[in-house]
C-alpha positions as semicolon CSV with decimal commas, in nm:
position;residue;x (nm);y (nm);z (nm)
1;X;10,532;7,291;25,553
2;X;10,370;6,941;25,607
3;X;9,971;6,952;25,695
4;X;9,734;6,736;25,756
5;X;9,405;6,904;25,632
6;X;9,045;6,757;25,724
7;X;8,813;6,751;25,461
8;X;8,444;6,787;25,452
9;X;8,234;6,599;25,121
10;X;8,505;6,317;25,048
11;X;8,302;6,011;25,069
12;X;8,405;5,824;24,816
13;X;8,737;5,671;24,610
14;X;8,646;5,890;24,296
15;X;8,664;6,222;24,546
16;X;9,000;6,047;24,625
17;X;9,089;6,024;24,287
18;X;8,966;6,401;24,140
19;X;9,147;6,563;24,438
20;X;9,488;6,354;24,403
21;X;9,445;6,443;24,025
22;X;9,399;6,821;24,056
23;X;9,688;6,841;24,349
24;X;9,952;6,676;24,111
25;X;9,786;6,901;23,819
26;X;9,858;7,216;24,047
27;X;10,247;7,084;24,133
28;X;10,145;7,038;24,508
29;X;10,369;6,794;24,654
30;X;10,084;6,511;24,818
31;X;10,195;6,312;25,110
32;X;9,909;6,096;25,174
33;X;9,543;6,085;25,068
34;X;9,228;5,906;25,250
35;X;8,889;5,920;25,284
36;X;8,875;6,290;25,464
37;X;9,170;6,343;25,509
38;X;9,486;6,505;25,275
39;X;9,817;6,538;25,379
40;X;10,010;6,820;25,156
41;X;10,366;6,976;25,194
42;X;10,287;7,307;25,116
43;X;10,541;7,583;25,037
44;X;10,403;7,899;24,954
45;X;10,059;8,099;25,006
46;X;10,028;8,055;24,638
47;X;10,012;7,686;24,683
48;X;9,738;7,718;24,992
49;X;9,527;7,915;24,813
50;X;9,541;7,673;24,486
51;X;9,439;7,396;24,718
52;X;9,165;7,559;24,881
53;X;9,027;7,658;24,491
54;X;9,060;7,283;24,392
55;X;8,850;7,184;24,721
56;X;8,590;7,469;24,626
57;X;8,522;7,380;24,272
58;X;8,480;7,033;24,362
59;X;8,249;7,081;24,608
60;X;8,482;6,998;24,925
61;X;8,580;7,238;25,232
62;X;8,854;7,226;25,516
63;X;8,729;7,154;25,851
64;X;8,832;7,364;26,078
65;X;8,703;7,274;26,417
66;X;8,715;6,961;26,611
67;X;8,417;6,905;26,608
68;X;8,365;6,931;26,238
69;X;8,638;6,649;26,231
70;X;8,493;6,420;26,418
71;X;8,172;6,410;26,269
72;X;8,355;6,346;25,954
73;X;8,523;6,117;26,072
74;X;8,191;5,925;26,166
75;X;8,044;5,917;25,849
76;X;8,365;5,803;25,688
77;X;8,378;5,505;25,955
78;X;8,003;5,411;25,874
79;X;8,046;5,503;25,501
80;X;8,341;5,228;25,485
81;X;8,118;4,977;25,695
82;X;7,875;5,013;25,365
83;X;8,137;4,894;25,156
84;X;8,240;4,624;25,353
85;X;7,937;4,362;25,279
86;X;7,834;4,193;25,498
87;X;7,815;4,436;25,749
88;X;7,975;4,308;26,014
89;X;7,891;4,433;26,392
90;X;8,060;4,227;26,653
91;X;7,920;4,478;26,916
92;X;7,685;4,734;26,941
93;X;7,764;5,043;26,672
94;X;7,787;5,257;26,970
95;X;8,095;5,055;27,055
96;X;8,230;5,007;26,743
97;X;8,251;5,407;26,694
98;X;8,404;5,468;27,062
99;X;8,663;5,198;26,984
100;X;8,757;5,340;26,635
101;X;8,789;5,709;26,779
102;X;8,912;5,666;27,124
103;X;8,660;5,851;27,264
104;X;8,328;5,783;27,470
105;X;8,034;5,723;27,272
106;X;7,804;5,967;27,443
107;X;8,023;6,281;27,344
108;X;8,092;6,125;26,996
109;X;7,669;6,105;26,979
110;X;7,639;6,456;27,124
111;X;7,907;6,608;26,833
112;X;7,726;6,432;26,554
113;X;7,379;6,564;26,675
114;X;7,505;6,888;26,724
115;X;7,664;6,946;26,428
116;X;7,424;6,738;26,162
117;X;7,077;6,812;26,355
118;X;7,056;6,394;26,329
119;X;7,176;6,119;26,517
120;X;7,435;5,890;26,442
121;X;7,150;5,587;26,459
122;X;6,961;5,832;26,156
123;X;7,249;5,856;25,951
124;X;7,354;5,551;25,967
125;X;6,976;5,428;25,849
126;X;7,006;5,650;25,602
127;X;7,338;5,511;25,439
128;X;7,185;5,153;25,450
129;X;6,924;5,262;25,296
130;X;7,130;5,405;24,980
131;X;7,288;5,100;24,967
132;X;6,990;4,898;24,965
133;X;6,856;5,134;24,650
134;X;7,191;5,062;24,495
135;X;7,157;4,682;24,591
136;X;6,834;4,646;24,424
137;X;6,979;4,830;24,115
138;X;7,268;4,590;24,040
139;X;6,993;4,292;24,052
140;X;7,228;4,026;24,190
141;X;7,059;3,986;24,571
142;X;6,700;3,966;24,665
143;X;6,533;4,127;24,939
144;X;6,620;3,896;25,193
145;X;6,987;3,901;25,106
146;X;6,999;4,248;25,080
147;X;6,845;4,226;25,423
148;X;7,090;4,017;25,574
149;X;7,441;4,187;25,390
150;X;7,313;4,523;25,545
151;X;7,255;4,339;25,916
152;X;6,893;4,382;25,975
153;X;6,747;4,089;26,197
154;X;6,461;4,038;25,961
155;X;6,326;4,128;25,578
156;X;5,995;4,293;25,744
157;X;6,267;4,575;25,946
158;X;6,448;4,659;25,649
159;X;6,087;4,673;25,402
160;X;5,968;4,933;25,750
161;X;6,254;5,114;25,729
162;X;6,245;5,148;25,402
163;X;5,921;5,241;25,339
164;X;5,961;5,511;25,605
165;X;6,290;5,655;25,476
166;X;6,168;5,657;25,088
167;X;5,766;5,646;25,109
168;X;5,793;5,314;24,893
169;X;5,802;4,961;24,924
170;X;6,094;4,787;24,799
171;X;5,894;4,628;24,509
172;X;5,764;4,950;24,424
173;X;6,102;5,094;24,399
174;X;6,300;4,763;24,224
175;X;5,992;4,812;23,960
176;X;6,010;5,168;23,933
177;X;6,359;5,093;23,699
178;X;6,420;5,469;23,853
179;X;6,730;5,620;24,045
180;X;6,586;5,785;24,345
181;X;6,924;5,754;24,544
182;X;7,126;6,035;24,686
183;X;7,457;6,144;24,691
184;X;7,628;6,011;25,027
185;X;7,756;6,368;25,093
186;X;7,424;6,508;25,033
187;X;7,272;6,251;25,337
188;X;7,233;6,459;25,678
């Protein structure tokens, strides 16, 4: 039987790429893979219960309710905004999101609160501000072109936000030469 199966943790192409490598290892037919989402033709309980090992010992689980699924489907949105650079906001994110899902921004918000304990506006801080740690990193953009690929109005917003969300400035932390940054499935 063809599924579509939501799945919570798979932020990134190398999730993509360990789960498309253990299905094939297991002999599960795969229809389509994304960002969050798998698409299997599974035949048999045996298969089922192979896939749902493979998603537990990689540190992924099947979303079962609705709401589950469209928080995911949130993050994955703003996760593939961050890999997009320049970020690129024609409108307000609050539209952005309601035009991507097809659904009115306030319930969208209300989900994502509900189910993260954070708002959409938090998250999505929080994701810049990975990126900016992995920005300064690479050492190929300054401050104020970090500033500017990630959307903030001004160099003083992003060194305030940043300061809040890590403690540091971003000197501090570009002459640190340490990796503070977090996993983007472990940001709530």
């Amino acid at each position: 039987m063809v599924k579509d199966f939501y799945i919570k943790n798979m932020v990134c192409d190398r999730c993509i790429k360990v789960l498309k490598s253990e299905i094939e290892l297991q002999g599960i037919e795969l229809k389509e893979i994304e960002l969050g989402r798998v698409k299997l033709d599974i035949k048999n309980d045996d298969e089922r219960y192979a896939f749902k090992e493979i998603l537990s010992n990689n540190g992924f689980a099947i979303i079962d309710s609705a709401e589950d699924t469209l928080t995911e489907q949130v993050k994955i949105i703003l996760i593939k905004m961050m890999e997009n650079l320049p970020i690129q906001l024609s409108d307000k994110l609050s539209k952005h999101l309601s035009e991507k899902l097809h659904q009115d921004y306030s319930k969208i918000s209300k989900v994502f609160s509900f189910t993260q304990g954070n708002t959409i506006e938090k998250y999505f801080i929080k994701l810049k501000i990975e990126k900016v740690k992995e920005l300064i990193q690479t050492q190929e953009k300054n401050f104020t072109e970090i500033s500017q690929l990630l959307d903030y109005s001004h160099i003083n917003h992003l060194s305030r936000q940043f300061k809040t969300e890590t403690g540091m400035s971003l000197t501090k932390y570009k002459d640190d030469h340490k990796n503070f940054r977090n996993s983007l499935d472990q940001i709530v």
